[in-house]
C-alpha positions in Angstrom: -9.6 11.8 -1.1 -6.6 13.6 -2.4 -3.5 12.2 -3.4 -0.4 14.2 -4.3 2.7 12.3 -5.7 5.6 14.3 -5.8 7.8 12.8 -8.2 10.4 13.0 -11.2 8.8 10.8 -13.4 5.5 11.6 -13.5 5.3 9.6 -16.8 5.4 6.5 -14.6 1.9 6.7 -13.5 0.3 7.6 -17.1 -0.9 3.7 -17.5 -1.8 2.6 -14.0 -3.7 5.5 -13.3 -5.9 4.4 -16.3 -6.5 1.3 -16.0 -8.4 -1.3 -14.2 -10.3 -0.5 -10.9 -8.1 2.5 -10.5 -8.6 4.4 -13.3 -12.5 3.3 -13.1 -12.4 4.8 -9.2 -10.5 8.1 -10.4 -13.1 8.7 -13.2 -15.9 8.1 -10.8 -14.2 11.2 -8.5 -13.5 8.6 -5.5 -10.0 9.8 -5.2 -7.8 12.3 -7.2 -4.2 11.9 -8.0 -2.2 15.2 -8.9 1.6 14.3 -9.8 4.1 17.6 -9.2 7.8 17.6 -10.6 10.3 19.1 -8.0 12.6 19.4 -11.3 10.0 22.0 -12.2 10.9 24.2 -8.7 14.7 24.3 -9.2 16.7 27.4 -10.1 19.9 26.6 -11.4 19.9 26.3 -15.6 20.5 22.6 -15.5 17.5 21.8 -13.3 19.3 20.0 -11.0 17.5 17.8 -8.7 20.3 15.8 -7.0 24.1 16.4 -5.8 26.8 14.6 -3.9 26.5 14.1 -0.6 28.6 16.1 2.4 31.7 13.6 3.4 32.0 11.7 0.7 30.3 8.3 -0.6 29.0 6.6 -3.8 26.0 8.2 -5.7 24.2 11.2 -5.2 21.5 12.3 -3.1 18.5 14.4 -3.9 18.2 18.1 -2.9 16.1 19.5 -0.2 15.2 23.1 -2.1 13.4 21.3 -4.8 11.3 18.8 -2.7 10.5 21.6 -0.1 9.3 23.6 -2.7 7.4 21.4 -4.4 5.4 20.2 -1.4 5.0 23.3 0.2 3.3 24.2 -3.4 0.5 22.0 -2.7 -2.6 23.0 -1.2 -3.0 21.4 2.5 -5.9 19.5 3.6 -7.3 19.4 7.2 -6.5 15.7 7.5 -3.1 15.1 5.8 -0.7 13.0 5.9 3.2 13.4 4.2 5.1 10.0 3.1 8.3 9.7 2.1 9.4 6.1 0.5 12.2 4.9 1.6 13.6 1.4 3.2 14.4 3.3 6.4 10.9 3.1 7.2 7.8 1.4 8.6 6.8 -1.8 6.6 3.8 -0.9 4.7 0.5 -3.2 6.0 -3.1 -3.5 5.7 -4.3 -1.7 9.0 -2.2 1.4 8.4 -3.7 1.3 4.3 -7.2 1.0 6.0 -6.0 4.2 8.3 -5.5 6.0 5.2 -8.7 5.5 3.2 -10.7 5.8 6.2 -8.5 8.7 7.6 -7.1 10.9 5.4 -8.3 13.7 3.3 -4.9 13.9 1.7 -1.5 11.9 1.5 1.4 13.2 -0.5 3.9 11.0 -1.1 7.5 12.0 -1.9 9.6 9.2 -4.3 13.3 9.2 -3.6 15.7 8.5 -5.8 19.5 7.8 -6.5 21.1 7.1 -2.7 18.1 8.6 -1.3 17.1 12.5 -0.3 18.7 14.7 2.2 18.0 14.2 5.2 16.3 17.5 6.1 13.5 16.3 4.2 12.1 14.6 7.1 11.3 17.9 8.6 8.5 17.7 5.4 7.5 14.4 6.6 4.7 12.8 9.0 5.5 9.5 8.3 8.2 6.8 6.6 7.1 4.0 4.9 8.9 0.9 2.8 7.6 -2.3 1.1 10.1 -4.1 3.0 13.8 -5.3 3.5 14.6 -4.7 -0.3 15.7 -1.7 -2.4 14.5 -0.4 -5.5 15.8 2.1 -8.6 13.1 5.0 -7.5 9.9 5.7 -5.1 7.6 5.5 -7.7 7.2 1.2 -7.3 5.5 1.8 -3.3 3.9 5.0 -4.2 1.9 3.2 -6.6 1.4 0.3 -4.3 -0.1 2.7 -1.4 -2.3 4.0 -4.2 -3.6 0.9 -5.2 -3.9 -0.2 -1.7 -5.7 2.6 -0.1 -8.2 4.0 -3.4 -9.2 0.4 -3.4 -10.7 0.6 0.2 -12.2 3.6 -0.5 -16.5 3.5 -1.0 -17.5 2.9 -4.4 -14.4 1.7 -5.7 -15.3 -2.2 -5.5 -18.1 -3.4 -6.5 -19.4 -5.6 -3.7 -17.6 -3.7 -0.6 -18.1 -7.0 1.5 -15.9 -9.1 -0.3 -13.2 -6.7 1.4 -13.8 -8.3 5.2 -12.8 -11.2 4.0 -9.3 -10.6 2.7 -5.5 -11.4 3.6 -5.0 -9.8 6.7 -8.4 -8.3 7.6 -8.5 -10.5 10.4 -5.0 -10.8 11.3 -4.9 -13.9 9.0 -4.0 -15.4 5.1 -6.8 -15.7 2.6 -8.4 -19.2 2.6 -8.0 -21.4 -0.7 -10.4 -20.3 -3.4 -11.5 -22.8 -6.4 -13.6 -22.4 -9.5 -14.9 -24.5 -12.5 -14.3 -26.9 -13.2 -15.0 -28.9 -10.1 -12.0 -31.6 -11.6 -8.8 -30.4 -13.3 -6.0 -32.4 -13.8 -7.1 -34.9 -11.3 -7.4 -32.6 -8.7 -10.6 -32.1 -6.8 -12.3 -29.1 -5.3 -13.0 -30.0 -2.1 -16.0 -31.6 -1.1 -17.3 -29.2 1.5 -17.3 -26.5 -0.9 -19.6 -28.0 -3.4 -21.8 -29.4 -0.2 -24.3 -26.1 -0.1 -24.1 -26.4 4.0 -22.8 -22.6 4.2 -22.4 -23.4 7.9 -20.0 -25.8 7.6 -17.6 -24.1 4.0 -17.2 -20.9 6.5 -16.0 -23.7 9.0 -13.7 -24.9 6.8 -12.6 -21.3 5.6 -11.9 -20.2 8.7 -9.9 -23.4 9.7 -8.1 -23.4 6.3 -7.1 -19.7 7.2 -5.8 -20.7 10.8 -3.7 -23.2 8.9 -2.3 -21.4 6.0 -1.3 -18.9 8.5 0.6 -21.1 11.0 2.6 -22.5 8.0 3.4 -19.8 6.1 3.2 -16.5 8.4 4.1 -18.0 11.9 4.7 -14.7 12.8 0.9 -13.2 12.2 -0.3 -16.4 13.8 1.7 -16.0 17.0 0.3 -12.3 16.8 -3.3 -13.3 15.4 -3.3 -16.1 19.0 -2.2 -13.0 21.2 -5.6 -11.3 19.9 -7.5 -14.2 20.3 -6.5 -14.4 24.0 -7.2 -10.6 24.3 -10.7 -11.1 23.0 -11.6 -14.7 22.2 -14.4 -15.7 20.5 -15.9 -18.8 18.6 -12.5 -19.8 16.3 -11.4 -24.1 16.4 -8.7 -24.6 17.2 -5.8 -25.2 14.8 
């Protein structure tokens, strides 16, 4: 899978892309991650990137010429997919990170900066995407999120692939509580079920740990996790 960032500080991916899982999944050829400049496609002799914005306001906006430029300088893949980061749009979550890596054979991502990019840049783009109801200094934070997110889903890139299934919001609900050695720290106890070897009964307990967590802390995936329960119930307790 191909990724291309398109973005001013290329320098801000040097580390992450060679580190840890990532950089392991990226030497392995599991994904590819080309970083493009659009300061490198302007024409004026101050390689300006940005400019104030028609009607007046505070800050300034990127330019279209540059970013245009620089995307349509990429090559294009049959299955692609162009992002632009930016609060305006769509809340970034698991299933559409899953669409990706099992999707795509490209995503570029554009990273705005300043008070954002002009607005003709959306006829570049397939699709908006934000972290959420905050704002950040540049586009470079979530375009490295949706990296980590999707290369990770990718084959190869985790070692055991199953432990995936089991995950915050692969089922529409929290993680359950995880505990290691020792079995006593502080006074507090692992649970007994989890040291019991009856494999039957610690996914029980999982599973009703994860309904739980999920009703307290996320009541809105647990109202929407119940709505797919009553679209196709299964086995799950109850609450």
């Amino acid at each position: 899978m191909r990724f291309d960032i398109v973005t001013l500080f290329p320098d801000f991916f040097a580390s992450p892309l060679s580190s840890g899982l990532l950089g392991k999944a990226l030497a392995k050829d599991i994904a590819e991650v080309h970083l493009t400049n659009p300061r490198d496609f302007t024409t004026d002799k101050h390689h300006r990137v940005d400019d104030e914005p028609y009607g007046g306001g505070v800050g300034m906006l990127m330019k279209p010429d540059p970013i245009f430029a620089a995307v349509e300088s990429l090559p294009v893949l049959p299955r692609r997919e162009v992002v632009l980061m930016t609060p305006q749009g769509e809340t970034l979550h698991q299933p559409l990170l899953r669409h990706w890596a099992e999707t795509c054979d490209q995503l570029v991502i554009i990273c705005g900066h300043y008070e954002g990019v002009d607005d003709r840049v959306l006829n570049l783009v397939t699709r908006e995407v934000s972290l959420g109801d905050f704002v950040l200094t540049c586009g470079e934070i979530p375009a490295l999120t949706i990296l980590n997110g999707v290369i990770r889903l990718r084959p190869g890139t985790v070692g055991k692939e199953d432990s995936l299934k089991f995950e915050s919001f692969e089922a529409g609900l929290l993680d359950y509580p995880q505990y290691t050695r020792p079995a006593v720290f502080r006074g507090w106890e692992v649970p007994e079920v989890l040291r019991s070897g009856n494999h039957q009964a610690i996914a029980q307990w999982r599973l009703e740990q994860q309904i739980q967590r999920t009703r307290d802390r996320r009541p809105d995936l647990y109202q929407a996790w119940l709505q797919s329960q009553s679209q196709n119930p299964g086995p799950a307790p109850e609450p």
